[in-house]
N, C-alpha and C positions, 0 to 999 in steps of 0.2 A: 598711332604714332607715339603716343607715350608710353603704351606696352612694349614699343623696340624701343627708346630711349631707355629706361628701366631696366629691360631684358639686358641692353650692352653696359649698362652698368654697373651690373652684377658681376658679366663676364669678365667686366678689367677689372671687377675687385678681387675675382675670384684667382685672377691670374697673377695681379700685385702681389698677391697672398700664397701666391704657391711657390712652393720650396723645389727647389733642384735636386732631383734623386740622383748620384751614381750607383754603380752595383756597389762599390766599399762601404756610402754608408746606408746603402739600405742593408746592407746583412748585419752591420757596426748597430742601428735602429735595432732590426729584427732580434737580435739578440738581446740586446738592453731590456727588450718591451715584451720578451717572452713569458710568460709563466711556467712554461715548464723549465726553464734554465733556471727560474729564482727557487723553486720546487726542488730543483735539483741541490740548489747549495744548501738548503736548509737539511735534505738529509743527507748530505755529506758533513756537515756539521754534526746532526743526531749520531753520525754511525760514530763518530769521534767520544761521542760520551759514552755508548756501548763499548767500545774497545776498552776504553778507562773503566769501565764497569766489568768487564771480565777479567782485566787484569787485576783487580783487585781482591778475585777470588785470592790470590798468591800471598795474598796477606793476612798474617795472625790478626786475632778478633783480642778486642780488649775491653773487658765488662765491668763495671761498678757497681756495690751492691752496699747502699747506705742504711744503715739499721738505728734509729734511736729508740730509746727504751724508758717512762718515767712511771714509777711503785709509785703510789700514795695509797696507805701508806709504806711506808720500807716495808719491803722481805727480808727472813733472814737469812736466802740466799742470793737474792738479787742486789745489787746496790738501788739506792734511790734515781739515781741515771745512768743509763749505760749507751754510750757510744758504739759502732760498730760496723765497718768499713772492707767490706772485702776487692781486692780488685785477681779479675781471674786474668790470664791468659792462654790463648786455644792457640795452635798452631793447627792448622791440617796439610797432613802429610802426603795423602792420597785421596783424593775422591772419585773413584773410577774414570778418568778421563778427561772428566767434565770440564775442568776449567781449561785444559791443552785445547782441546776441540772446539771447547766456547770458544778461547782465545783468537785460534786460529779462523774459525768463524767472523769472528767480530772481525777482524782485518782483511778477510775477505768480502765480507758485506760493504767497508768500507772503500775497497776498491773497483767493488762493481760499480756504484753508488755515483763515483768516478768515470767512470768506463761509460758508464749511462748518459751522465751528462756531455762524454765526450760526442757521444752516438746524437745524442738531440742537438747539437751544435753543428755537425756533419749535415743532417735533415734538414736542419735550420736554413744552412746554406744552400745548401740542394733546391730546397722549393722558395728561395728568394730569386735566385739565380732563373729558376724557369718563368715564375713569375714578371722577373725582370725585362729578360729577352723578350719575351712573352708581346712587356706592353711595347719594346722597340719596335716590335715586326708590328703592332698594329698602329703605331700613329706615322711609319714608315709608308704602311698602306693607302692613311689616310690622304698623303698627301699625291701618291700615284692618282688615287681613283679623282681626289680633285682635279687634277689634273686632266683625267676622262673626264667630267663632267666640263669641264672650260671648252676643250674640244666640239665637244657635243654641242655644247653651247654654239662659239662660235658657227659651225656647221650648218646649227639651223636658222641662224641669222641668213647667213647668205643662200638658203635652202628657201627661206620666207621669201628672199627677195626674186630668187627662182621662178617660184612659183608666179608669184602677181605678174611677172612678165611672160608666164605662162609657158614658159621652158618645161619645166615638167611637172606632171600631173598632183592631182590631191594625195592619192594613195603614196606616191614617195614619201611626199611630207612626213604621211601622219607616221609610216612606217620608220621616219626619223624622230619624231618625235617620241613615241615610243618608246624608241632606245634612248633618247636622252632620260627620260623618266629610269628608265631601267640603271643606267648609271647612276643617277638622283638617288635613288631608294638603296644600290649596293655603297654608294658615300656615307648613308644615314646608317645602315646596319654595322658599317666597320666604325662610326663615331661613337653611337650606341655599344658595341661589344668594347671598344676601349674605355669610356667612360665605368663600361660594367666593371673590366679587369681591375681601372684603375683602384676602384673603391673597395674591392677588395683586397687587393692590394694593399691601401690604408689601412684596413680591418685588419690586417695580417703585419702591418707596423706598429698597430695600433698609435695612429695620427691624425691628428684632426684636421691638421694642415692639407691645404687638397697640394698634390704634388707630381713635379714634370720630369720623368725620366730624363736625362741624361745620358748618351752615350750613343755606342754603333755598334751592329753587330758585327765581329769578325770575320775577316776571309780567311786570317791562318789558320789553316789544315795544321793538325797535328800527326804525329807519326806516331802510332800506337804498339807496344811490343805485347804480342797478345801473351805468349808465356809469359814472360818478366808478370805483366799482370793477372793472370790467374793463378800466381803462385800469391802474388798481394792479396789475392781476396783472404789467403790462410791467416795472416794478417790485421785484416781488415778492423776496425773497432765492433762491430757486429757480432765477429766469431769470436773475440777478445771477452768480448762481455759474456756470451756463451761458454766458452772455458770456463770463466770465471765461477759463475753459476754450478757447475758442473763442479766444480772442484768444491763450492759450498757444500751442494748437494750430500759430497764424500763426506767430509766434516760432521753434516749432521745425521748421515747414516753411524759413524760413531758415537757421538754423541746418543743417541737412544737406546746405545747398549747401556749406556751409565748405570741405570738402575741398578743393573746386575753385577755390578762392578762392587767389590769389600769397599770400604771407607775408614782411612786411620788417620787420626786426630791426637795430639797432645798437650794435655791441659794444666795448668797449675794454678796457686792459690795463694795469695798476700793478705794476711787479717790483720787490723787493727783495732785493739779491744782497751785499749786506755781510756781512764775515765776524761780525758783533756786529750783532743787531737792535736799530734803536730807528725811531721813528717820524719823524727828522730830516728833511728835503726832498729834501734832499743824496745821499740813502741810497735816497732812491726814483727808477725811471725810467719814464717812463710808452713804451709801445710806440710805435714810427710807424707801425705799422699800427694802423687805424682800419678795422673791419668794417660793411660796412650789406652784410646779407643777404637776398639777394631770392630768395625759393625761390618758383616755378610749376609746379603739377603739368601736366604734359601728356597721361598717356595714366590716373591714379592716380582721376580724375573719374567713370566711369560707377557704382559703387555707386552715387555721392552723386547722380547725377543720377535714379536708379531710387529712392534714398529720396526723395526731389524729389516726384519723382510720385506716390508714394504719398502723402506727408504732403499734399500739394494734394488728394487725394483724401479723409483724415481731416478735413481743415478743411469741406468740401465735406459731407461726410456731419455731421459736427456744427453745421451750418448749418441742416441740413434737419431735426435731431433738436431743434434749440431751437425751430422753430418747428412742429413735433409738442409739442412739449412746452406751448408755448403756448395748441395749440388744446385737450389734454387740459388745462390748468387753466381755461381760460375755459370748455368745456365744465360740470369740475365746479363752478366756482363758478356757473354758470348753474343748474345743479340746486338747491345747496342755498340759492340765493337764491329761487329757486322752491319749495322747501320753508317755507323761512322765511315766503312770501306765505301759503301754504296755510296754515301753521302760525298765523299771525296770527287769519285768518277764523277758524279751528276754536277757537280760543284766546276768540275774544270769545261763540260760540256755547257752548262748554264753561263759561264765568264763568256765564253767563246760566243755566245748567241748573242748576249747583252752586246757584246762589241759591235758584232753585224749591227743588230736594231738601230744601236746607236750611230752607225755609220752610211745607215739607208736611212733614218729621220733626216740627218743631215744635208744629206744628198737629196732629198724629198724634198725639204724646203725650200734649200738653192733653186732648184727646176720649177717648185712653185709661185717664186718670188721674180722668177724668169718669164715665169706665165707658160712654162711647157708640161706643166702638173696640173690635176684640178686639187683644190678642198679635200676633198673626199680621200685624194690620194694622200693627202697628209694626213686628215684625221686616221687613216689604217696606218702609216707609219709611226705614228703618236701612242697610235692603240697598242699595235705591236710591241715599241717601245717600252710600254705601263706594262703588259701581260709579262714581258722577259725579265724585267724589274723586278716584279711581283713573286715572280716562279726561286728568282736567285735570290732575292732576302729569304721568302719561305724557306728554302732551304738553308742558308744561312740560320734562320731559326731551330733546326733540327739538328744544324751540327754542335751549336750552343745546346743544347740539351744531350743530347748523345754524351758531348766531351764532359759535363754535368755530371750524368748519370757512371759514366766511368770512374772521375775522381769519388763521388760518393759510395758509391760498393766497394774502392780497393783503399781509402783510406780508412 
């Protein structure tokens, strides 16, 4: 007795405690408590400091070069201290490529980066969304099959009292009782499989709170243009990020010619050689040599032309992998828009039955309660009732995943 007092004390604490899930803030959750979305903004951040780091190949270099000097004792051509201060400045003119392609690199890494993040937010949704539905069809169930097991219940009540009047045999009974077990044991495995969903579920909010779904699953049928959307999948953030990639790929098949690319640079030269520094005009002398450096590799080129080849060959292969990648989502959005057809017809055939069930329970009862039914006929109209119930949410669950799966592959 104080194991069940305990037991249900735990239950109303667990249930005081538990939060109300819709699908808005469970993805609004999911998203907050992701690590891959915070993973994401940190190197959309990083790629921001590489784009600032390639552009700044475009800028002249500015060098300092402080020289003190002390004789003891004096030379006769040195003075006793000598100051000496050069400041250079390099400009470069050309460096085969390198900084264009890095550049354009850099902003395209940062856009993937993006693009990525936008993809694991799409996924995000995608599998909260199945999840979601997921746990409505099973505590939807739960309460059908309670419902079998009340029946059951009742049944054998007036089954037991059958019997001792001797109306009908042991074997019925037990043959009843049976099945009320049978109900028993499928109520406990659909408690058990949502409890399981649930807490995964949490695991996947990452929430400590235990928490109660909220909501229903839809009857609206949507109306699907299957063109309109298979031109979307070209679209898609998936193939968006592939482009992307692809288009780095080109950049850095450039970029690895660099090596063999001339290099021209222009340099010059500001001395200050006063025995007392100050910043005067007078004090300063600029060089007459004036440098513009042309450096051509000659023999220094074959690695870079052997990465050449290779990187023409990665472009080459992610060319052929985006349009694999293509035919695999127009494939699967072909399925699940052909499920979603399937799912429609079964959808207005299953409405259609639910009505009957629901209008022979009713009728069942009436004539029961007339005393021109027995029990039995109503627990099969009850049953009936649960099994049509059962069949048109499942499917309501399919077409919530279906319309899922469609928004996810064409956004």
């Amino acid at each position: 007795m104080k194991r069940t007092i305990m037991l249900l004390l735990v239950l109303i604490t667990a249930a005081a405690f538990s939060v109300e899930m819709t699908l808005e803030k469970a993805i609004a959750t999911a998203v907050e408590n992701n690590l891959d979305i915070r993973m994401a903004d940190i190197d959309i951040a990083i790629s921001r400091y590489d784009i600032f780091k390639s552009l700044s190949s475009f800028l002249p270099t500015f060098d300092i070069d402080y020289t003190k000097i002390n004789t003891d004792p004096p030379s006769m051509t040195m003075p006793p201290e000598l100051n000496n201060l050069d400041l250079t400045l390099s400009v470069p003119i050309f460096t085969g490529m390198a900084r264009f392609f890095g550049t354009t690199a850099s902003l395209k890494t940062g856009k993937l980066y993006r693009q990525k993040k936008n993809a694991d937010l799409l996924n995000i949704e995608f599998q909260t969304k199945v999840s979601f539905f997921t746990l409505l069809f099973l505590k939807e169930r739960i309460e059908i099959e309670k419902q079998a097991v009340k029946v059951a219940e009742d049944e054998h009540r007036i089954m037991e009292a059958q019997y001792k009047k001797g109306e009908i045999p042991k074997p019925v009974l037990t043959a009843q009782k049976v099945n009320l077990e049978a109900k028993k044991y499928a109520l406990r495995e659909s408690e058990n499989s949502y409890t399981d969903a649930k807490e995964k579920f949490k695991s996947f909010l990452k929430m400590e709170e235990s928490i109660d779904p909220v909501g229903q699953l839809s009857e609206a049928v949507r109306d699907h243009d299957r063109g309109a959307l298979l031109s979307a999948v070209e679209d898609s953030s998936n193939i968006q990020m592939m482009k992307t990639q692809l288009k780095l790929l080109k950049d850095l098949k450039w970029i690895s010619l660099a090596p063999m690319m001339p290099i021209v640079a222009y340099s010059t030269v500001w001395s200050h050689t006063a025995m007392d520094f100050s910043w005067e005009a007078s004090d300063w002398t600029r060089s007459n040599a004036q440098y513009l450096i042309v450096s051509i590799p000659v023999f220094s080129g074959y690695s870079a032309l052997f990465d050449f080849k290779k990187s023409s060959l990665e472009v080459k292969k992610a060319k052929l992998n985006l349009e694999k990648t293509k035919d695999a989502l127009k494939t699967q959005l072909n399925s699940a828009l052909l499920d979603a057809d399937n799912i429609k017809a079964t959808l207005a055939l299953l409405k259609e039955n639910y009505a009957m069930a629901e209008d022979n329970y009713s009728m069942t009862k009436e004539m029961y309660e007339k005393g021109e039914m027995s029990y039995t006929d109503l627990e099969k109209a009850q049953l009936l009732l649960n099994d049509t119930r059962l069949a048109f949410i499942g499917t309501l669950l399919k077409k919530e995943i279906a319309d899922a799966t469609i928004e996810y592959l064409t956004n």
